[in-house]
C-alpha atoms as a printed R data frame, in Angstrom:
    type eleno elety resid chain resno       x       y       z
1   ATOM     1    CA   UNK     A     1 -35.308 -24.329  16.148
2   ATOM     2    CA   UNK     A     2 -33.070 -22.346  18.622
3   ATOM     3    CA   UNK     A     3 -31.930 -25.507  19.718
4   ATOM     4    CA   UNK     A     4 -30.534 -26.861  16.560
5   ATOM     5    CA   UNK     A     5 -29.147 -23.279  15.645
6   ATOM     6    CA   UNK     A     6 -26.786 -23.773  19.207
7   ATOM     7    CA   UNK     A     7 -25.987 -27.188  18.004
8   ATOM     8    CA   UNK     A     8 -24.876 -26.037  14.697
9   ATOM     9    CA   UNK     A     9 -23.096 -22.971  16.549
10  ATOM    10    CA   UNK     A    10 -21.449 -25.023  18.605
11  ATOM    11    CA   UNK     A    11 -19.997 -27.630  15.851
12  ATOM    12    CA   UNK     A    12 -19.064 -24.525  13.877
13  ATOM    13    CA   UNK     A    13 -17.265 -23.480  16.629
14  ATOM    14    CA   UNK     A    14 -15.232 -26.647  17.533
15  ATOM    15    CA   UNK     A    15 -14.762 -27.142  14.209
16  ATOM    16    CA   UNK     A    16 -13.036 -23.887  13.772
17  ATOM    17    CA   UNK     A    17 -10.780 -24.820  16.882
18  ATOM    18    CA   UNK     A    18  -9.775 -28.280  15.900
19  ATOM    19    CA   UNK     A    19  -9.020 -26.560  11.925
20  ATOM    20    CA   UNK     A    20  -7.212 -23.644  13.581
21  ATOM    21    CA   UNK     A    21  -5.068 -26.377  15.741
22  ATOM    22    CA   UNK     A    22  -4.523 -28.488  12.170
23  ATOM    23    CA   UNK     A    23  -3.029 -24.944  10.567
24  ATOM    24    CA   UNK     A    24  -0.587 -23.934  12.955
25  ATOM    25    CA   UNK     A    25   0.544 -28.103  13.109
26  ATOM    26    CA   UNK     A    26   1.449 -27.167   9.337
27  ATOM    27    CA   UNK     A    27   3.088 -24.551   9.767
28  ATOM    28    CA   UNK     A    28   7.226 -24.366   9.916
29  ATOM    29    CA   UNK     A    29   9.099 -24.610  13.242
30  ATOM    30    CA   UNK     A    30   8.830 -21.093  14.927
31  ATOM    31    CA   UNK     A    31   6.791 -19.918  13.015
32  ATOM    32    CA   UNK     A    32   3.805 -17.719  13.915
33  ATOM    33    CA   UNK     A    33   0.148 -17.237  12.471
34  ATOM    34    CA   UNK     A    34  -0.991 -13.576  11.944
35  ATOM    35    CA   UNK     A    35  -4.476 -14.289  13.333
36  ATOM    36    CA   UNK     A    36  -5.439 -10.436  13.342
37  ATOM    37    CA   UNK     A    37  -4.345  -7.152  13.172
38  ATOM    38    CA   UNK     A    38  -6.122  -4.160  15.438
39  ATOM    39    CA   UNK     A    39  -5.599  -0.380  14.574
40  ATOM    40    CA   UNK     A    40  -6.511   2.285  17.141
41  ATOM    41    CA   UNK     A    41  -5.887   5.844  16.862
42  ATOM    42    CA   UNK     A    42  -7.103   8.110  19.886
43  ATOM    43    CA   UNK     A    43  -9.491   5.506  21.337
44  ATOM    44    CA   UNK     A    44 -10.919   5.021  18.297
45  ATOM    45    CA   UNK     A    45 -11.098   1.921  15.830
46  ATOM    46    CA   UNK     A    46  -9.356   3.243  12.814
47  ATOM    47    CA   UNK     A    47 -10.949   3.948   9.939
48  ATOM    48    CA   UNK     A    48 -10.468   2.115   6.642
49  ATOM    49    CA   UNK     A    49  -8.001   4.505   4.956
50  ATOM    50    CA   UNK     A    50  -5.333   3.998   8.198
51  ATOM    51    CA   UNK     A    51  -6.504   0.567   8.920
52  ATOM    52    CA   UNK     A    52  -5.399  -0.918   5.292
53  ATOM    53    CA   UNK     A    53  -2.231   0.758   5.433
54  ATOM    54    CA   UNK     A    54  -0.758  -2.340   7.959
55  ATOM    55    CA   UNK     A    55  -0.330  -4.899   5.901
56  ATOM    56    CA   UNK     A    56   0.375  -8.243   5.489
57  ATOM    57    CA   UNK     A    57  -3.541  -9.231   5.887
58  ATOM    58    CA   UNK     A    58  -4.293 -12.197   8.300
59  ATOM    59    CA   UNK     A    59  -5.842 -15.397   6.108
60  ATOM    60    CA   UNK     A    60  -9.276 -15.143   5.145
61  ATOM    61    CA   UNK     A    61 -11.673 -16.598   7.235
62  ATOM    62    CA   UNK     A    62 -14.992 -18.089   7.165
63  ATOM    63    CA   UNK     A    63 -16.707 -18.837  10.881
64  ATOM    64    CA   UNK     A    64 -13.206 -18.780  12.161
65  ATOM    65    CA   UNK     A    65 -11.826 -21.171   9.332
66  ATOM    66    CA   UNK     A    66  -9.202 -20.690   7.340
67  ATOM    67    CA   UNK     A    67 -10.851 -22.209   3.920
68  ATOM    68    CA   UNK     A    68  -7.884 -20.635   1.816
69  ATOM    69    CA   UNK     A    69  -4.958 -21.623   3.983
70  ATOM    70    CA   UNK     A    70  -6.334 -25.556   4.725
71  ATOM    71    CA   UNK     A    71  -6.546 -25.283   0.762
72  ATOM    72    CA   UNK     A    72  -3.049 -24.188   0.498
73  ATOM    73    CA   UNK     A    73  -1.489 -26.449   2.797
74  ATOM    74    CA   UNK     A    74  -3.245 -29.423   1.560
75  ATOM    75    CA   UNK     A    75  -1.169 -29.737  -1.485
76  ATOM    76    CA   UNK     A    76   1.640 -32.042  -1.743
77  ATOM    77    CA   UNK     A    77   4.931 -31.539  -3.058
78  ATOM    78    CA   UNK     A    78   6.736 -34.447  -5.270
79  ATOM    79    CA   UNK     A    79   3.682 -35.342  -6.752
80  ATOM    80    CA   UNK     A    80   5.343 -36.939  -9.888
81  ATOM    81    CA   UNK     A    81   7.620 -38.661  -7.526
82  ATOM    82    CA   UNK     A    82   5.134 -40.027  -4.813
83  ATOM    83    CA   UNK     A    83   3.080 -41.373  -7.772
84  ATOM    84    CA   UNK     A    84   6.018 -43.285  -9.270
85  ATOM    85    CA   UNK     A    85   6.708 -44.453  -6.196
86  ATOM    86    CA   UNK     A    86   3.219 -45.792  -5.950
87  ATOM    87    CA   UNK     A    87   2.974 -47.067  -9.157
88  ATOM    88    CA   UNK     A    88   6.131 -49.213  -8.961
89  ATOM    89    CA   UNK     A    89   6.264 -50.431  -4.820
90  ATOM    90    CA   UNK     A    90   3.814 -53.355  -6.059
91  ATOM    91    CA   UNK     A    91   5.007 -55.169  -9.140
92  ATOM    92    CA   UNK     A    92   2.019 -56.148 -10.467
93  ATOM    93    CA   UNK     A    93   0.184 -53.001  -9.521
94  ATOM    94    CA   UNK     A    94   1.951 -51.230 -13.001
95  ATOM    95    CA   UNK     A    95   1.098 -54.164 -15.147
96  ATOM    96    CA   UNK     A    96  -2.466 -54.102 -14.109
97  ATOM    97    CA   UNK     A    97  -2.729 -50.317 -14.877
98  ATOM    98    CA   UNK     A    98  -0.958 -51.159 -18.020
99  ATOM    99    CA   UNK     A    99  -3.592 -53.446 -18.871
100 ATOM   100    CA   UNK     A   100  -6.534 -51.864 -18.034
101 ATOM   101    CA   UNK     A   101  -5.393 -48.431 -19.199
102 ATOM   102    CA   UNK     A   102  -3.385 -47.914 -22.091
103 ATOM   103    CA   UNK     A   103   0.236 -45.583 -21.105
104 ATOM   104    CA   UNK     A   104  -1.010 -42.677 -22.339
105 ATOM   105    CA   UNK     A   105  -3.847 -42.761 -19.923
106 ATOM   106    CA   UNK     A   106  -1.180 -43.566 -16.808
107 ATOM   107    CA   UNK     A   107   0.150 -40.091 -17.798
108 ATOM   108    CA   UNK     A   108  -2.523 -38.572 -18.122
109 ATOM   109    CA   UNK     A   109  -3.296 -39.732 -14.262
110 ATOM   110    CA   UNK     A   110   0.354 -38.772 -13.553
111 ATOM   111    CA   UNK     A   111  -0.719 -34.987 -15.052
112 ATOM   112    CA   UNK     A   112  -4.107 -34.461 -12.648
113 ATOM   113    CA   UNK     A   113  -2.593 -35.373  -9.817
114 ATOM   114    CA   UNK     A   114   0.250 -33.002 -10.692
115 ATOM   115    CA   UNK     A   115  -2.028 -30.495 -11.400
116 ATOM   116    CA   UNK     A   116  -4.799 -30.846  -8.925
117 ATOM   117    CA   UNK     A   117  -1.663 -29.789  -6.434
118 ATOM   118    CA   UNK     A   118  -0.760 -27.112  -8.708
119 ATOM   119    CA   UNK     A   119  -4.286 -25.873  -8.548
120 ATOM   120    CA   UNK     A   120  -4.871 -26.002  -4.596
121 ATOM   121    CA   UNK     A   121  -1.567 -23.748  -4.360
122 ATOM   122    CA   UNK     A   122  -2.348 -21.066  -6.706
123 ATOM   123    CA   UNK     A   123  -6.092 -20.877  -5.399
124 ATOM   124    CA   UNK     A   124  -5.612 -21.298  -1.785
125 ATOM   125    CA   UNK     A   125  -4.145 -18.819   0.474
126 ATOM   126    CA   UNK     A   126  -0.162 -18.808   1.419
127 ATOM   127    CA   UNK     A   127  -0.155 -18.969   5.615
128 ATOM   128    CA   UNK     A   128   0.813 -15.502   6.624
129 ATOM   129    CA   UNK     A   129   2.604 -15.223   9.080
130 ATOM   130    CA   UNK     A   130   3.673 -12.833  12.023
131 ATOM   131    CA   UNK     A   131   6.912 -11.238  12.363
132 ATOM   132    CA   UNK     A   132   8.714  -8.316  14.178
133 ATOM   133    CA   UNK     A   133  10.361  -6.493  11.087
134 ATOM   134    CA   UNK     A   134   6.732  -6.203   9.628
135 ATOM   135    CA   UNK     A   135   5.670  -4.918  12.489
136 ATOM   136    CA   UNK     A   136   7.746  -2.628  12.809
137 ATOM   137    CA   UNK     A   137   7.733  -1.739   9.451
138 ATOM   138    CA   UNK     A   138   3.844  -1.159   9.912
139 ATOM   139    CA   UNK     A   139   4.716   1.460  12.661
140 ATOM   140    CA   UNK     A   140   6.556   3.522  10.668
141 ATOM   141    CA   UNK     A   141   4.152   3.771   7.719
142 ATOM   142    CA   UNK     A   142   1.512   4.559  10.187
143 ATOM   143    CA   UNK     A   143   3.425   7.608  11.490
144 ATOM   144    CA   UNK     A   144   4.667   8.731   8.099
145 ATOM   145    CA   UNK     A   145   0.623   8.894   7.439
146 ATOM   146    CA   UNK     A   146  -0.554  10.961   9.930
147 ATOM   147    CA   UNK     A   147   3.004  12.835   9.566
148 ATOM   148    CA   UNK     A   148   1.852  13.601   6.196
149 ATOM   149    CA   UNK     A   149  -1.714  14.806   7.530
150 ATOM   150    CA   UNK     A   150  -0.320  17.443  10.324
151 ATOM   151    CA   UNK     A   151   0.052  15.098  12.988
152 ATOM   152    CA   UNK     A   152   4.291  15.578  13.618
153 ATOM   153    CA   UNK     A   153   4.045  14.182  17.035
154 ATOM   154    CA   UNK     A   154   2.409  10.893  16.438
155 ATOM   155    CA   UNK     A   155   3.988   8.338  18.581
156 ATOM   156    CA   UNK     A   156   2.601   4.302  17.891
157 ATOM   157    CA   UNK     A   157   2.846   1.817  20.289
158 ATOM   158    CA   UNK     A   158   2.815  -1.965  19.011
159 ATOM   159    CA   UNK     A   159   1.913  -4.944  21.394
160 ATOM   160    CA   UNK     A   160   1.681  -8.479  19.985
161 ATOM   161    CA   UNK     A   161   0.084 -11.165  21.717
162 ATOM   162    CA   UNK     A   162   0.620 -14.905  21.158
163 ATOM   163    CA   UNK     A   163  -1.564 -18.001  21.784
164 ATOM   164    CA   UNK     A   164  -1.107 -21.597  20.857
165 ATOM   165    CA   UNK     A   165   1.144 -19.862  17.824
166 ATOM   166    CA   UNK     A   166  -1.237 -17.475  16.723
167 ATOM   167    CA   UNK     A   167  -0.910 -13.786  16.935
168 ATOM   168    CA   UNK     A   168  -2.671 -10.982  17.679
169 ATOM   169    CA   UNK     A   169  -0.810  -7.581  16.689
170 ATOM   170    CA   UNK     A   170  -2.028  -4.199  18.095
171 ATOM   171    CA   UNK     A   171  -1.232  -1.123  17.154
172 ATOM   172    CA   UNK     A   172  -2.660   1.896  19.161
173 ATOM   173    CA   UNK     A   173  -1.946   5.628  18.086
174 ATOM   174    CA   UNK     A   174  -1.938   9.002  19.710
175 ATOM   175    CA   UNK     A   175  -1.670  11.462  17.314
176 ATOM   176    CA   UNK     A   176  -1.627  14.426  19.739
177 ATOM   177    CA   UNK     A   177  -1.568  17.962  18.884
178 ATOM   178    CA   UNK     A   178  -1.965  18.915  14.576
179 ATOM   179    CA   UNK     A   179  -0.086  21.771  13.116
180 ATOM   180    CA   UNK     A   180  -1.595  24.123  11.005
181 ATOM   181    CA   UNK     A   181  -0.816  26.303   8.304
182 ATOM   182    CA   UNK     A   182  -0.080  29.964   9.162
183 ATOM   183    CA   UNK     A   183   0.739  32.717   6.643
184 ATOM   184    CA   UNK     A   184   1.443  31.866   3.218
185 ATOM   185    CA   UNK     A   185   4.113  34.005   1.725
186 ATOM   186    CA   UNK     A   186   5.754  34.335  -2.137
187 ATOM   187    CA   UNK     A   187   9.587  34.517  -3.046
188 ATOM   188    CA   UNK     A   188   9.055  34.473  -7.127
189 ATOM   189    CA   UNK     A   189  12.141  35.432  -8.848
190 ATOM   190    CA   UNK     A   190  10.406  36.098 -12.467
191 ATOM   191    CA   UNK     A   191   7.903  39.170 -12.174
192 ATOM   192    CA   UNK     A   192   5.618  37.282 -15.157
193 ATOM   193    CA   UNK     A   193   4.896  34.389 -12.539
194 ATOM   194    CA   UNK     A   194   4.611  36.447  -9.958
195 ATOM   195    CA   UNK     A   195   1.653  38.739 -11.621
196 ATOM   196    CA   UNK     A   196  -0.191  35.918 -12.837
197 ATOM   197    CA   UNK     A   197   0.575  33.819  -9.196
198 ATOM   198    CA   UNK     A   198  -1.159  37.084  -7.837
199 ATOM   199    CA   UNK     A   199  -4.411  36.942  -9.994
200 ATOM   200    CA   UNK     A   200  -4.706  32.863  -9.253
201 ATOM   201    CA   UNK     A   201  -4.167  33.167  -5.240
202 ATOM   202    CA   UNK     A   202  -7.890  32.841  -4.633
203 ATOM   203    CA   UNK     A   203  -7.314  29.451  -6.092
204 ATOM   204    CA   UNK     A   204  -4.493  28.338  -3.828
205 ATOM   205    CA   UNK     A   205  -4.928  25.249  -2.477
206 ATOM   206    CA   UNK     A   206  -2.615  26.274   0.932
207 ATOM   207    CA   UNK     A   207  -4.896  28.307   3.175
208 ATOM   208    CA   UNK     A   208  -4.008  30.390   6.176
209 ATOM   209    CA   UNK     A   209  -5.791  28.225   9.189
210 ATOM   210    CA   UNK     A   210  -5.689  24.532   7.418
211 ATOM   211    CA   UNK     A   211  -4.440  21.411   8.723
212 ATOM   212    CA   UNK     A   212  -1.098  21.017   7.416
213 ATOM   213    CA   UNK     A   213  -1.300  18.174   5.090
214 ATOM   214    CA   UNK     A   214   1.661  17.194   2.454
215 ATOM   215    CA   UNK     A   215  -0.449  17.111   0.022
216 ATOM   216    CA   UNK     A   216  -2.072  20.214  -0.379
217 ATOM   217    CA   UNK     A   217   1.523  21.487  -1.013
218 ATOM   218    CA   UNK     A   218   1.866  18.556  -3.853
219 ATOM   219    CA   UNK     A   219  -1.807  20.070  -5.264
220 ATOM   220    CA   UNK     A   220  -0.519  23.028  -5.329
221 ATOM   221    CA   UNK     A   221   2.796  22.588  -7.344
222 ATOM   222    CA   UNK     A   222   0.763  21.246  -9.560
223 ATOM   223    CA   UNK     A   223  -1.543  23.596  -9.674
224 ATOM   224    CA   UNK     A   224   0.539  26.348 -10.564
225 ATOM   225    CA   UNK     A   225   2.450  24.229 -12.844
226 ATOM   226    CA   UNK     A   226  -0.526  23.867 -14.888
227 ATOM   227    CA   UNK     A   227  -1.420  27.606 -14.242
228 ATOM   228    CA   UNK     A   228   2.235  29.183 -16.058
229 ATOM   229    CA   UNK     A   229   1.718  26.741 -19.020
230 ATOM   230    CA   UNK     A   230  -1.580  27.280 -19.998
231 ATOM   231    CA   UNK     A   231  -0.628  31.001 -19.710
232 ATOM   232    CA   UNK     A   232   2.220  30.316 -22.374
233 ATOM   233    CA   UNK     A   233   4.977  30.258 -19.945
234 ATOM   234    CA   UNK     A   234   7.158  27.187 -22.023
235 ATOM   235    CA   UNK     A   235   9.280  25.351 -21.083
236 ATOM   236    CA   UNK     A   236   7.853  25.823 -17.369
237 ATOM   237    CA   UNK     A   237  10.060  23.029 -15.211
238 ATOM   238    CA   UNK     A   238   8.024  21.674 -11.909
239 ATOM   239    CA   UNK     A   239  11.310  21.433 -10.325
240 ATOM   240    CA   UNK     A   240  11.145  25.007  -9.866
241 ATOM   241    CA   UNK     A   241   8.902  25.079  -7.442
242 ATOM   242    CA   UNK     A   242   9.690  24.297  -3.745
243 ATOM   243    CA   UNK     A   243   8.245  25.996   0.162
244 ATOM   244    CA   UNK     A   244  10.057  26.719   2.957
245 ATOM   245    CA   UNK     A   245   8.383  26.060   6.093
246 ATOM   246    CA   UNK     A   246   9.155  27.541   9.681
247 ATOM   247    CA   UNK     A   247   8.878  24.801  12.472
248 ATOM   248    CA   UNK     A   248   9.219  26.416  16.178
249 ATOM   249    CA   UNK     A   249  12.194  25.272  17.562
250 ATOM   250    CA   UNK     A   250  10.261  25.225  21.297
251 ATOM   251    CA   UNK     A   251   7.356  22.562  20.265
252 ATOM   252    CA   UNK     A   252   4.584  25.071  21.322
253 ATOM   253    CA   UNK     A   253   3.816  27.145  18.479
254 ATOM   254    CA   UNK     A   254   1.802  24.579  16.126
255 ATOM   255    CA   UNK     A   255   1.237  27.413  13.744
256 ATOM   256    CA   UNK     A   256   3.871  26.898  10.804
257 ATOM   257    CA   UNK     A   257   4.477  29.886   8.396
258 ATOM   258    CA   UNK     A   258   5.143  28.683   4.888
259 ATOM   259    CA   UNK     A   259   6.989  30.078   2.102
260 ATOM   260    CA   UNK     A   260   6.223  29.837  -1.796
261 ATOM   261    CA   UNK     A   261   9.651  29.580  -3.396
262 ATOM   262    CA   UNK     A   262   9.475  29.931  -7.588
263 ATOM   263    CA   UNK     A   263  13.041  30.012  -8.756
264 ATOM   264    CA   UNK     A   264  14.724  30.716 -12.388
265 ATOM   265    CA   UNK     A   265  14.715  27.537 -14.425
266 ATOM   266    CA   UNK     A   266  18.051  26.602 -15.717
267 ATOM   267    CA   UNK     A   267  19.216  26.373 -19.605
268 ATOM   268    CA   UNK     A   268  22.300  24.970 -20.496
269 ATOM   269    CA   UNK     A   269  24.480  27.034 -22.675
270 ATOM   270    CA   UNK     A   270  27.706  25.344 -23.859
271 ATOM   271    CA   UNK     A   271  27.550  22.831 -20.849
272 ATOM   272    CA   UNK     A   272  27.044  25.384 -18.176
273 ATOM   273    CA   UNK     A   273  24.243  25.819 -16.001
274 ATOM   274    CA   UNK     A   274  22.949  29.639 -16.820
275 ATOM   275    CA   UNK     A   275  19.664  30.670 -14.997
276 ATOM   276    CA   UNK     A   276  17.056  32.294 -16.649
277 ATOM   277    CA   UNK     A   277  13.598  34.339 -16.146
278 ATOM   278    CA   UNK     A   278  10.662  32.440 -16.950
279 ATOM   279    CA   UNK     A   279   8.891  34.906 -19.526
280 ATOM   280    CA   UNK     A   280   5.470  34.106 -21.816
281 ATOM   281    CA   UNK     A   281   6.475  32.881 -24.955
282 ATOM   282    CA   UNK     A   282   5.226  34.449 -28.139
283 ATOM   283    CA   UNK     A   283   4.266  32.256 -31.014
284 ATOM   284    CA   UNK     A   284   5.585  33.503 -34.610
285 ATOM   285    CA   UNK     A   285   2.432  33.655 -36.830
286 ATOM   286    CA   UNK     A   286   2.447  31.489 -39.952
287 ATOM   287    CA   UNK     A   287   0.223  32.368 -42.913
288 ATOM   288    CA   UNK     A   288  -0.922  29.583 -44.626
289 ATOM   289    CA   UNK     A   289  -2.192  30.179 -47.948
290 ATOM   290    CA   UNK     A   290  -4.921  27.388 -49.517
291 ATOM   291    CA   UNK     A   291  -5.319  27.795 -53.220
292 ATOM   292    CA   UNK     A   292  -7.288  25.639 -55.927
293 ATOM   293    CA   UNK     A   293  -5.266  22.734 -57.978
């Protein structure tokens, strides 16, 4: 039984080769196969959530065959053409289809074929291929991410390796030392948002001693956004809202102080900008009086 399992191994596995040889022959001149992608960050195999943010995706593979791809590329172009061309090199060839098939049913022939092509396009898998810009590209996403989580000193290092025109793209991260959030101060112009910002602190979603992470400051614009309307404060503009953070010129303080910034919002008067004091609005009771017909 273990015998027959290492012969069927083994057949798999020069199988795979001699498809994986018939793919890249396919391909166009210069071109590369991605054959896989490899995220590391700190030693580590990256987790899903970093991993999926390089993209394109190599083809899908089944015991190192491309299934997809060999699909793809098997299709022919000029089907209607290459058909014709068939159906008229012999003369006799066309009358005999003529005669045993009626010229409806020659179409009809003419269609499949068309459309079997059609068919092994849209369900196999495009080749992708590897290139420098999307590499590159790839780089910079991943250090916008862990930008975005604290890390401000992420560096990525890409190294691509290349066999028999497939390619093997790495992508190894250090994400070094996180910054964290510090104090969190107010600047509220309106003294209404400011008392109710006060009783809702306990809430905030920007704590004194947290990783700083972009979005907790997008949470919490919307947060208080939220907050001043369902407290009547209308019309209460998001836009208002922006932080100031302090970043240590040096590089050694990776403690940032941040700022809560709740301007005016602006009403135009006669085409000019005028600010104004956000202020609960007061609704004008209506008495509504319901009497028999």
């Amino acid at each position: 039984m273990t015998t027959r399992f290492s012969k069927i191994l083994g057949f798999g596995v020069l199988l795979g080769i001699t498809v994986g040889c018939s793919a890249v022959r396919n391909l166009p001149e210069d071109s590369i196969l991605l054959r896989k992608n490899t995220v590391i960050v700190d030693n580590q195999a990256a987790v899903d959530t970093v991993a999926n943010i390089v993209q394109p995706k190599p083809n899908n593979r089944f015991l190192g065959i491309p299934f997809g791809l060999l699909l793809y590329q098997s299709a022919k172009d000029s089907t209607d053409f290459a058909f014709n061309n068939w159906l008229t090199k012999k003369p006799r060839r066309q009358k005999r289809m003529n005669t045993i098939w009626s010229e409806k049913q020659v179409k009809k022939m003419k269609a499949y074929k068309s459309g079997f092509q059609a068919w092994k396009r849209k369900t196999g898998e495009a080749p992708v291929l590897s290139d420098s810009i999307s590499t590159t590209i790839n780089a910079q996403k991943l250090k916008a991410f862990f930008s975005n989580e604290g890390y401000f000193n992420a560096a990525v290092k890409t190294t691509a390796s290349t066999k028999k025109r497939n390619a093997a793209v790495n992508y190894n991260i250090s994400t070094n030392t996180p910054y964290y959030i510090d104090s969190v101060q107010a600047n509220i112009q309106s003294p209404v948002l400011d008392s109710i910002y006060m009783a809702n602190k306990v809430k905030s979603k920007l704590k004194q001693g947290d990783r700083f992470r972009t979005t907790a400051f997008e949470q919490e614009r919307n947060r208080l956004s939220a907050l001043f309307r369902n407290a009547g404060v209308y019309p209460f503009q998001l836009n208002s809202i922006d932080f100031s953070v302090g970043v240590d010129s040096t590089g050694t303080d990776y403690r940032l102080p941040v700022q809560l910034n709740i301007r005016n919002y602006i009403e135009n008067q006669e085409g000019n900008p005028v600010p104004k004091e956000y202020k609960i609005s007061k609704m004008n009771t209506v008495a509504v009086f319901l009497g028999k017909a």
